[in-house]
N, C-alpha and C positions, 0 to 999 in steps of 0.2 A: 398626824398626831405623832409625834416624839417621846419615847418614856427618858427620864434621866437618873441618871444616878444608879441603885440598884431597888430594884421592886420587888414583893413579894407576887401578887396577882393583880389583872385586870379583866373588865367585864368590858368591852365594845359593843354595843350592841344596836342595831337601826340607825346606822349614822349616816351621812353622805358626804363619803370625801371625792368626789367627784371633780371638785375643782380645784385637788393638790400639785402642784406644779411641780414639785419634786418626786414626793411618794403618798402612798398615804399613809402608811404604819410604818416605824422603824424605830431607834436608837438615835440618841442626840449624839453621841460622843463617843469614839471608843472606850469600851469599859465600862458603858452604861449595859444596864441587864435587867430584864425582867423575866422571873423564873415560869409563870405562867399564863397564861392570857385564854379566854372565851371569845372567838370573834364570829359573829353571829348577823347577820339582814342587813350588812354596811355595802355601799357602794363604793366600792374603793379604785383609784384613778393607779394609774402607775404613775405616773409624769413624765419625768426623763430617766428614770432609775427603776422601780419595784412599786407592788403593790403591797406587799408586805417582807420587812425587814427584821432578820429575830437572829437574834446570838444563836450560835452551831450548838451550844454545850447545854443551852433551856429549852433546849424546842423540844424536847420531848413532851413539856407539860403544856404545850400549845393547840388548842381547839379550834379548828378554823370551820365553818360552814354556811351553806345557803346566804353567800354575799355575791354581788353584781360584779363583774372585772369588767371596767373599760381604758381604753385608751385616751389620748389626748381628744380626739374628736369622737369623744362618746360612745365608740365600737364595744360592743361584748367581744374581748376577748377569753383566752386562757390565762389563766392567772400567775403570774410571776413572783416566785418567791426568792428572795437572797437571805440564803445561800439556797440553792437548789436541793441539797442534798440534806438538808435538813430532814429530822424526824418530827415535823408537825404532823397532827393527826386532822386530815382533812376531808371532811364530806361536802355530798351538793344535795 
């Protein structure tokens, strides 16, 4: 799932991107932004890239929890975020 342009908020929630060949949450474009996000019971793939992708400067208002992390062939991994050092607030 891709946001574009700039957003105010989203809700994610029970989804399964399991089968995203790139990522499964991120930005379409540089420059695209979304100030806050709920991400909540999704199954989310990395692909070749991240499982979740959030602008350095909005992740503060970002909610991450209780979602699946796999890899290409379905593994639960740990969850991979870009940038890493982001301030999203993440539970399990």
């Amino acid at each position: 799932m891709n946001f574009l342009l700039t957003n105010n908020a989203a809700l994610i929630l029970n989804n399964n991107f399991s089968n995203a060949t790139f990522g499964s949450i991120g930005y379409g474009a540089a420059g695209d932004s979304l100030n806050s996000a709920q991400i909540y019971g999704n199954t989310l793939n990395e692909g070749v890239t991240f499982h979740v992708q959030l602008t350095y400067s909005n992740s503060f208002g970002w909610f991450i929890g209780a979602n699946k992390y796999v890899d290409t062939n379905m593994n639960v991994i740990p969850p991979f975020f870009d940038p890493i050092s982001s301030a999203a607030h993440i539970s399990q």
